[in-house]
N, C-alpha and C positions, 0 to 999 in steps of 0.2 A: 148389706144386710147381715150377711155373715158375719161378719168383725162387729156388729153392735150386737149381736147374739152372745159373742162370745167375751166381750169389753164386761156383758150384764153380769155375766156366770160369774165372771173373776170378781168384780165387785161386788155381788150376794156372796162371794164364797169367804171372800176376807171378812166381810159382814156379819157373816155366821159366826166365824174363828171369833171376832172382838166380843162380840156377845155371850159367847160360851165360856171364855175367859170372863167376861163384864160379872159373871153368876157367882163368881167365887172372888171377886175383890178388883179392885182398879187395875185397868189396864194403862201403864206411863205411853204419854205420846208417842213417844221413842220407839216403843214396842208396834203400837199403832202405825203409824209411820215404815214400818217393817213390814206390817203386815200387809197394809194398804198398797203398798209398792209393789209388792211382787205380783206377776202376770204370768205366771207358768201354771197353769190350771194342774197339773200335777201335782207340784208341789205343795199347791193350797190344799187339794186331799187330802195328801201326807200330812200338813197341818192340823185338819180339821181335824182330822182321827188322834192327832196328839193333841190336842186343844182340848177336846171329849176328854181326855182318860189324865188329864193333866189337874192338879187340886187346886191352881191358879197361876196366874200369870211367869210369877218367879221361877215355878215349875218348867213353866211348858217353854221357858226361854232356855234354861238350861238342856231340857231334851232336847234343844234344836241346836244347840250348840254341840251334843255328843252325838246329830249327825253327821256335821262337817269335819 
């Protein structure tokens, strides 16, 4: 029950990220696919909040690139 609590979170959270992006112009599969894949509930916060303050997708790839 735990693990399907927590499977939900990750996938509403990636969910949210594609959508917030989707508002300000196409999201490439690729991107998608990036987002959709990750399961560290952290770092999809960290996302979302750069997804929020990001002007589109192009943006918000590069912000994640000048975390790593």
């Amino acid at each position: 029950m735990r693990r399907l609590k927590r499977d939900t979170r990750i996938e509403e959270r990636a969910a949210v990220i594609i959508e917030l992006l989707s508002e300000h112009g196409d999201v490439s599969p690729g991107l998608q696919t990036v987002i959709t894949e990750q399961t560290d509930l952290l770092t999809l916060r960290q996302w979302c909040h750069i997804a929020a303050n990001s002007k589109n997708a192009e943006d918000f790839e590069e912000k994640l690139h000048q975390l790593r």
